[in-house]
C-alpha positions in Angstrom: 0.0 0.0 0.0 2.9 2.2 1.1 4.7 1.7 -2.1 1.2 2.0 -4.3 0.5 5.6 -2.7 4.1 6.6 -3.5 3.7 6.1 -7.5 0.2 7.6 -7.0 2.2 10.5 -5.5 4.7 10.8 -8.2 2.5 10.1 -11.0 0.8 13.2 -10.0 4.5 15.5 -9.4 5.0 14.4 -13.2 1.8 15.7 -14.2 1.8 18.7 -12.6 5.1 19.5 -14.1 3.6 18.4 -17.1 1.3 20.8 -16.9 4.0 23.4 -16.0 6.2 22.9 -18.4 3.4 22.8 -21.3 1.7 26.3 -19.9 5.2 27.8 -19.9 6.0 26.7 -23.4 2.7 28.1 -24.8 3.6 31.3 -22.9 7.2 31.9 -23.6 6.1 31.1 -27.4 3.4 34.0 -27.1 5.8 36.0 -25.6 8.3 36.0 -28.5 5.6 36.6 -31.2 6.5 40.2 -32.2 3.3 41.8 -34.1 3.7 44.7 -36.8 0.9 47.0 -38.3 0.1 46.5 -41.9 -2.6 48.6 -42.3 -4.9 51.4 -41.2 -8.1 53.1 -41.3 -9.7 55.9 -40.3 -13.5 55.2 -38.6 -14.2 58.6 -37.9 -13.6 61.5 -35.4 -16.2 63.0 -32.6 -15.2 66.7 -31.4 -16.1 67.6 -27.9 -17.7 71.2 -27.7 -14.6 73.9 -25.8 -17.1 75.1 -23.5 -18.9 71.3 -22.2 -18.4 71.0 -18.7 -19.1 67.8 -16.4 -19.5 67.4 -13.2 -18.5 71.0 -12.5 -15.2 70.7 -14.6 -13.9 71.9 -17.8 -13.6 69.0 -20.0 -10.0 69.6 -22.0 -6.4 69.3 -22.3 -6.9 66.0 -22.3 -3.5 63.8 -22.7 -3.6 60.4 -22.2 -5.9 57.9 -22.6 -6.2 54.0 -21.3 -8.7 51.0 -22.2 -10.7 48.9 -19.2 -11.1 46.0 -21.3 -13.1 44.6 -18.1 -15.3 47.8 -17.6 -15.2 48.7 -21.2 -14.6 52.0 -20.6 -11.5 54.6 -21.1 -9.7 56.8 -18.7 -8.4 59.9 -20.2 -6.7 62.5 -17.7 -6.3 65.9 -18.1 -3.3 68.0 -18.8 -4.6 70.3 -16.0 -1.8 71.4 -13.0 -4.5 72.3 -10.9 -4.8 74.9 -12.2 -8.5 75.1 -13.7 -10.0 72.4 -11.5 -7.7 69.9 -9.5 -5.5 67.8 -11.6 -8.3 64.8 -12.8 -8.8 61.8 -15.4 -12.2 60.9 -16.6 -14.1 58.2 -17.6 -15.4 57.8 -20.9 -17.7 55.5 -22.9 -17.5 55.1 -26.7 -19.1 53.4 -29.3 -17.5 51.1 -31.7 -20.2 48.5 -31.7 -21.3 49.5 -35.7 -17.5 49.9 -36.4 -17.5 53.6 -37.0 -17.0 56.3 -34.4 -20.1 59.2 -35.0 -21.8 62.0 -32.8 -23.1 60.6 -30.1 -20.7 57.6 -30.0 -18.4 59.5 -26.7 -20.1 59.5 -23.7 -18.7 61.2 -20.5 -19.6 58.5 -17.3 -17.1 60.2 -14.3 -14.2 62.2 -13.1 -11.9 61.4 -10.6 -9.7 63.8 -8.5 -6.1 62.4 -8.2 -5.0 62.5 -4.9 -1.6 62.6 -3.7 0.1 60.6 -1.0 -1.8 62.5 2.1 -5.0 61.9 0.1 -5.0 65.3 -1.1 -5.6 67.0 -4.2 -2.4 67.9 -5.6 -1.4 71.6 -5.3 -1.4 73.9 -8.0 1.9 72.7 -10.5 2.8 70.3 -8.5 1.7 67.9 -10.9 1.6 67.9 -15.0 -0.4 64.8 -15.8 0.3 63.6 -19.5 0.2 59.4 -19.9 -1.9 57.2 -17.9 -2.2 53.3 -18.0 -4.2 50.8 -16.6 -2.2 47.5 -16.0 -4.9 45.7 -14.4 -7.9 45.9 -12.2 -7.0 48.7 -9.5 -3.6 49.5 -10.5 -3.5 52.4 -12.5 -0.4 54.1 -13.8 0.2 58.4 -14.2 3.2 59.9 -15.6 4.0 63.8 -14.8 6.4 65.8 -16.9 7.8 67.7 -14.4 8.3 71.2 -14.6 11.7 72.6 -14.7 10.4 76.3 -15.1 8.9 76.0 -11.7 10.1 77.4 -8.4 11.5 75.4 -7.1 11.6 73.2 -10.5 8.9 70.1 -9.9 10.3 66.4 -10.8 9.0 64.2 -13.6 7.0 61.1 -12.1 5.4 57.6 -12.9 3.4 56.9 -10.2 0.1 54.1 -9.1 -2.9 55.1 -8.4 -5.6 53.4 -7.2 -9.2 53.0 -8.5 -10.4 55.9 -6.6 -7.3 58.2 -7.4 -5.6 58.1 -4.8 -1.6 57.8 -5.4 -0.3 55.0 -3.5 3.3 54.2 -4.7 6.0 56.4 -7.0 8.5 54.5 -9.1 12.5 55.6 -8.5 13.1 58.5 -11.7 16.8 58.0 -12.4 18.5 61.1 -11.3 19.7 62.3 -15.2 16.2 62.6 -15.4 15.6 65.4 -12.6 15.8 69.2 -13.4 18.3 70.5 -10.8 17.1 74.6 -12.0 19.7 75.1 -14.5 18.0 74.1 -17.4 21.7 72.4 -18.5 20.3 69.1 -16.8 17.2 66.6 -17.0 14.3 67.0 -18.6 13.0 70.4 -20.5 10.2 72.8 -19.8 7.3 70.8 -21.3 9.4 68.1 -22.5 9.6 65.9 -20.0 7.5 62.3 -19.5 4.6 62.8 -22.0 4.2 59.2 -22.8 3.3 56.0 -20.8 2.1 52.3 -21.8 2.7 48.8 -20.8 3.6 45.4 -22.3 0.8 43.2 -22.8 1.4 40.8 -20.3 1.9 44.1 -18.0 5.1 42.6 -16.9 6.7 46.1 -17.9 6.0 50.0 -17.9 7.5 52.4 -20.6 7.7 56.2 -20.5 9.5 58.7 -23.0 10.7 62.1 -22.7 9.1 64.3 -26.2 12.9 65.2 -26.7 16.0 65.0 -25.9 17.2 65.6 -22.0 19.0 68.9 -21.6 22.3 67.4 -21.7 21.8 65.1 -24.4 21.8 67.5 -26.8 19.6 69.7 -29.1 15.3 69.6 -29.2 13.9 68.9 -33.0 14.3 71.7 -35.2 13.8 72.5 -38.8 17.4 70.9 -39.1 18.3 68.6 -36.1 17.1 65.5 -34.5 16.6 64.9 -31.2 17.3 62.0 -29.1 14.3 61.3 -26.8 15.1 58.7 -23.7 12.6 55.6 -23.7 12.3 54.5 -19.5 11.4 50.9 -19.1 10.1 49.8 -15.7 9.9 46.6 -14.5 6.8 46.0 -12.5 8.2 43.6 -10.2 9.5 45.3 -8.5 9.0 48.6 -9.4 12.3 49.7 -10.5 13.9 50.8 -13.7 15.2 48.2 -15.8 16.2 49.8 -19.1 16.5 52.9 -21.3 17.1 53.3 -25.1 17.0 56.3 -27.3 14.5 57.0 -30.0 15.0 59.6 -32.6 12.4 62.1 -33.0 12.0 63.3 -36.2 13.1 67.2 -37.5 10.2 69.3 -37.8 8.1 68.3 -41.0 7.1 71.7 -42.3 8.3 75.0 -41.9 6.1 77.6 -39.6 5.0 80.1 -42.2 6.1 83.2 -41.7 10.0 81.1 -41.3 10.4 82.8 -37.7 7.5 81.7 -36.4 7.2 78.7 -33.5 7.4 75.2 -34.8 8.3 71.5 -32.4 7.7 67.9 -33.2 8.2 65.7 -30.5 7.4 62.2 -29.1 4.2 62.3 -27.3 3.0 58.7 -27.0 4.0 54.9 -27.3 1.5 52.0 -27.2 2.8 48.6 -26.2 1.8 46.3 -28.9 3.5 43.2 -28.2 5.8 41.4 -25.4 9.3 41.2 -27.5 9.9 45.7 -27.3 7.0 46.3 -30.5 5.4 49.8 -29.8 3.5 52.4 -31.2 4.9 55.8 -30.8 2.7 58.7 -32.2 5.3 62.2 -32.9 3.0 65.6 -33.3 4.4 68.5 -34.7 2.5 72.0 -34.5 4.3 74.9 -36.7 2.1 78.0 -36.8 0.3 79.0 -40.1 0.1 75.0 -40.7 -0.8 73.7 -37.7 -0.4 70.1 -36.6 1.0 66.7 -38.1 0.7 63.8 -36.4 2.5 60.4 -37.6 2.2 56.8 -36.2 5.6 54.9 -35.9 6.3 51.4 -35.5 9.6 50.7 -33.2 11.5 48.6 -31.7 14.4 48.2 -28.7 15.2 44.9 -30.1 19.2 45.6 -30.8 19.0 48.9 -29.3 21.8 50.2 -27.2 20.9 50.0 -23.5 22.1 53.9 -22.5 20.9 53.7 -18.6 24.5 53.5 -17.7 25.1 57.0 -19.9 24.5 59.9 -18.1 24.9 62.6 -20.8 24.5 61.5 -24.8 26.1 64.5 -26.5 29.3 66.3 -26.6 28.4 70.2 -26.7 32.2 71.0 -27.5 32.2 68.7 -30.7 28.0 69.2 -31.3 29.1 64.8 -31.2 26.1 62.6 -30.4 27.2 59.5 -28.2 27.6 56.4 -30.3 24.9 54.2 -29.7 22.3 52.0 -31.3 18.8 54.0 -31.2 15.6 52.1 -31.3 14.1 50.8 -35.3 11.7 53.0 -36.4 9.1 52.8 -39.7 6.6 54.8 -40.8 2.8 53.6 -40.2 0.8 56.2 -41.3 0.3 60.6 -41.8 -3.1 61.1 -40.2 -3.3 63.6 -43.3 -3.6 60.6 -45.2 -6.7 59.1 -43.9 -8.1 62.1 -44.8 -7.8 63.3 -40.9 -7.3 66.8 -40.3 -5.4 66.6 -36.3 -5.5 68.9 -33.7 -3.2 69.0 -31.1 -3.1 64.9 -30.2 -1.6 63.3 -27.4 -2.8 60.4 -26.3 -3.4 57.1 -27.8 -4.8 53.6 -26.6 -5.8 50.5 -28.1 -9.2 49.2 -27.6 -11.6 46.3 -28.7 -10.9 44.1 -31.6 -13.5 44.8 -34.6 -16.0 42.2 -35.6 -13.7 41.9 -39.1 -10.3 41.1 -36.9 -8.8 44.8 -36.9 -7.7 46.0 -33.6 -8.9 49.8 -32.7 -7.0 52.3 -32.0 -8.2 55.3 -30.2 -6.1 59.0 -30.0 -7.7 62.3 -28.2 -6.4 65.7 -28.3 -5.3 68.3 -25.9 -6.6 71.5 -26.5 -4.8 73.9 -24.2 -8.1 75.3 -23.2 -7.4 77.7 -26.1 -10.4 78.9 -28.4 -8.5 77.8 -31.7 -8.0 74.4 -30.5 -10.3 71.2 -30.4 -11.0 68.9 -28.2 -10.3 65.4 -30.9 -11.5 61.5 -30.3 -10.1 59.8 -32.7 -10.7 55.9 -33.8 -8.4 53.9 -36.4 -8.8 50.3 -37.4 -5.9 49.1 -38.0 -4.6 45.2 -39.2 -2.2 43.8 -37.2 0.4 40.4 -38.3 2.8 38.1 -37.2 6.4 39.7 -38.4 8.2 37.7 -40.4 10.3 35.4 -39.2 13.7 36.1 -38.7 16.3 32.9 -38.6 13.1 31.2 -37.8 11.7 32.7 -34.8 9.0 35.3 -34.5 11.5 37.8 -32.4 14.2 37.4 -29.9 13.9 37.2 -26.3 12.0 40.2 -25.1 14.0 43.2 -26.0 13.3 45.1 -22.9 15.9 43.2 -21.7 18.4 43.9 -24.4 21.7 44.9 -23.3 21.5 44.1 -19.3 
């Protein structure tokens, strides 16, 4: 009996390991599957009157945007330092159902305060919310640029919130990333952490500066490039892991008259699958032409791992550092889907169409300013399996390039 219940007992070790082993071949396969975009369409935009309010707040400048695949519902926060109500996200409802976005199709359901440690509202520019991610039920991710301008100058942050907005933990910023007031160091005046997503399997947390750091060499310009800083977290536990550069384009079209203000700068990235795949979304404003906003696909796969580089530019030879920035293709111009952009910031996917294309949604910020609109934005687009490359789908995951 003794010797029956111990193969009983080991028959059952060997399935279970069975089991293990099968789950975590299935799962490492998935995880090596890199995706890529071969298509898009535009399914419409909805504008949101300047002067709707909610709930006793202005509804604008809003910046980021994140899917609830549970709730289905989005949270969209505000680029708002407390300054014309407290810093907030909202909750929104839209209407993909008939596969086009029309009136009607954006509904407004909540707002949330953010709170800050103490359970406060956070003071006026103490905070500049521009990315938000949920990464699963209750955990719900805020990035702040920062605000080097300020006095004293106001540190860029990724930090959790909970579901009722109430901050509860803030992720380590690497020092280069910190303004120390002399605007020779860490991130610029309204340049800083605009961006935040996730890997699918929420197993990591990426933010971008829209350019370059201060001592890493020029912003975009007519002429120059700029070399933005991608900041990959890892979740578990909560520390940086990585960084990698990622060339931002020079500004696509002159401001008209030539002396006039013009940027471009990166101002979103979308996880889109677990081997480094994103979406980043760059949007240029020059005056007298007004915005451009183009969808890139990128990768860190082979990318240069510069969190060991504290400065990526020689000012006395105008020498960038020599190191290997993130890929980087084309997707698509808004302009050609026929899409004429506002000022857009933010950008989530959402549900998977009835045909198999994955949405895409983008809203704009508009500054509060009369001239500007307040965009949703849907996009189908048709997402692959990359080719494979020395037969495999992609290599290990690239966040972890170069450690």
């Amino acid at each position: 009996m003794l010797f029956q219940s111990r193969s009983r007992l080991v028959l059952v070790l060997l399935f279970v390991l069975l089991v293990v082993f099968v789950s975590t071949a299935v799962a490492g396969k998935r995880d090596s599957e890199r995706l890529t975009v071969v298509g898009t369409e535009s399914l419409g935009v909805v504008i949101i009157p300047n002067d709707f309010i909610f709930k006793d707040t202005a509804v604008g400048e809003l910046s980021g945007i994140t899917w609830d695949r549970n709730r289905g519902v989005y949270y969209v926060v505000a680029d708002d330092r407390s300054e014309v109500n407290d810093a907030r996200y909202y909750t929104v409802a839209i209407d993909l159902s008939d596969g086009s976005l029309d009136d009607g199709d954006v509904t407004f359901v909540d707002v949330t305060t953010m709170l800050d440690e103490n359970r406060k509202p956070f003071e006026l520019d103490t905070v500049d919310p521009e990315g938000i991610v949920l990464v699963s039920s209750g955990r719900l991710f805020i990035s702040s640029e920062g605000g080097p301008g300020a006095t004293p100058p106001t540190d860029p942050f990724v930090n959790r919130f909970n579901v009722v907005g109430k901050q509860n933990k803030a992720y380590p910023v690497p020092a280069k990333f910190l303004p120390d007031g002399t605007e020779t160091f860490g991130v610029r005046e309204n340049l800083g952490f605009e961006s935040l997503t996730s890997s699918p399997n929420m197993r990591y947390l990426m933010t971008g500066t829209e350019n370059a750091l201060a001592q890493d060499g020029p912003t975009s310009t007519l002429d120059d490039e700029s070399m933005s800083r991608i900041l990959v977290y890892d979740m578990n536990p909560g520390r940086p892991r990585a960084e990698y550069v990622y060339i931002v384009s020079t500004i696509p079209v002159p401001p008209d008259p030539p002396d006039s203000f013009a940027d471009n700068g990166l101002v979103e990235l979308v996880g889109l699958d677990n081997t480094g795949t994103m979406i980043a979304m760059e949007r240029s404003f020059a005056v007298g032409i007004g915005n451009t906003i183009k969808l890139f696909e990128i990768h860190t796969a082979g990318a240069t791992n510069v969190e060991g580089i504290e400065d990526l530019y020689d000012e006395d030879t105008g020498t960038p550092a020599d190191v290997v920035p993130v890929s980087k293709e084309l997707i698509v111009d808004l302009a050609d889907l026929g899409i004429d952009p506002d000022n857009v910031e933010g950008m989530a996917l959402g549900p998977v169409l009835e045909d198999g294309r994955q949405t895409l949604i983008l809203v704009s910020d508009n500054n509060f300013r009369s001239t500007q609109v307040t965009q949703f934005i849907a996009l189908a687009l048709d997402i692959e399996h990359a080719p494979e490359v020395n037969g495999k789908h992609g290599a290990r995951s690239i966040y972890w390039a170069g450690r």
